[in-house]
C-alpha positions, -999 to +999 in steps of 0.1 A: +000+000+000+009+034-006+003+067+013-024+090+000-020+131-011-042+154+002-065+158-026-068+118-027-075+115+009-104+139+009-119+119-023-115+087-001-130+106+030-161+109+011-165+084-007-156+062+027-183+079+042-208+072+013-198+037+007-206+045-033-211+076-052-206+092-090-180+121-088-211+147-089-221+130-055-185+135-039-186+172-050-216+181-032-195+164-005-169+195-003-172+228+012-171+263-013-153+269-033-153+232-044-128+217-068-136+214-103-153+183-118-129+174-140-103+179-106-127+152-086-125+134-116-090+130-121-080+120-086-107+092-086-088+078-119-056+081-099-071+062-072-084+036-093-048+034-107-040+031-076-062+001-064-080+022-035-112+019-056-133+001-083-159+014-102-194-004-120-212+012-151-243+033-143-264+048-173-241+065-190-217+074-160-202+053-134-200+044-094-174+045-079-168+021-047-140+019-022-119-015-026-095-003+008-116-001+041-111+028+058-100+011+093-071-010+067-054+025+053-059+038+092-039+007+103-016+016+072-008+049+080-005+045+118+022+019+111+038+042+090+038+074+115+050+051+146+078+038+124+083+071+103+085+093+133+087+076+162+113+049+152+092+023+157+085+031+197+048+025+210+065+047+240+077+071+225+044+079+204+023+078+238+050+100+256+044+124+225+004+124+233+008+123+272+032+156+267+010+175+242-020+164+267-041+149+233-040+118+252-058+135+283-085+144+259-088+109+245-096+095+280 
């Protein structure tokens, strides 16, 4: 698995969050100003190149459906940050949340 830009994680946020939609459905999904169609459009192609999603034929359009659960690229990505930045240290990632006091708010 890879990690995600930006712009491809907010696609997957929405679309995660509506389980399947056409890319007019994951624009109405943005705040103003939202990105062009054709932007939306592009970055689920690259996601689809990318194996985070599939998509099925719908009139003339298509659906687009997530084929990465959100909870696997969550796993993913806090794998990556504990070994990226916290060299692999469960300690040393709950020292950083005990000392910014984010873990205080968690419990």
């Amino acid at each position: 698995m890879q990690r995600l830009t930006p712009a491809e994680e907010q696609v997957m946020i929405r679309l995660w969050a509506l389980n399947e939609a056409t890319v007019k459905d994951l624009l109405m999904f943005y705040p103003a100003p939202k990105p062009a169609y054709n932007t939306v459009s592009t970055i689920v192609r690259i996601l689809e190149k990318k194996k985070f999603i599939k998509h099925k034929k719908k009139g003339k359009g298509y659906i687009y459906l997530p084929k990465i659960a959100k909870t696997e690229y969550r796993d993913y990505l806090a794998k990556w940050l504990l070994e990226q930045y916290f060299d692999c240290s469960n300690q040393a990632i709950v020292d950083h949340f005990n000392r910014s006091k984010q873990l205080d708010e968690l419990l």
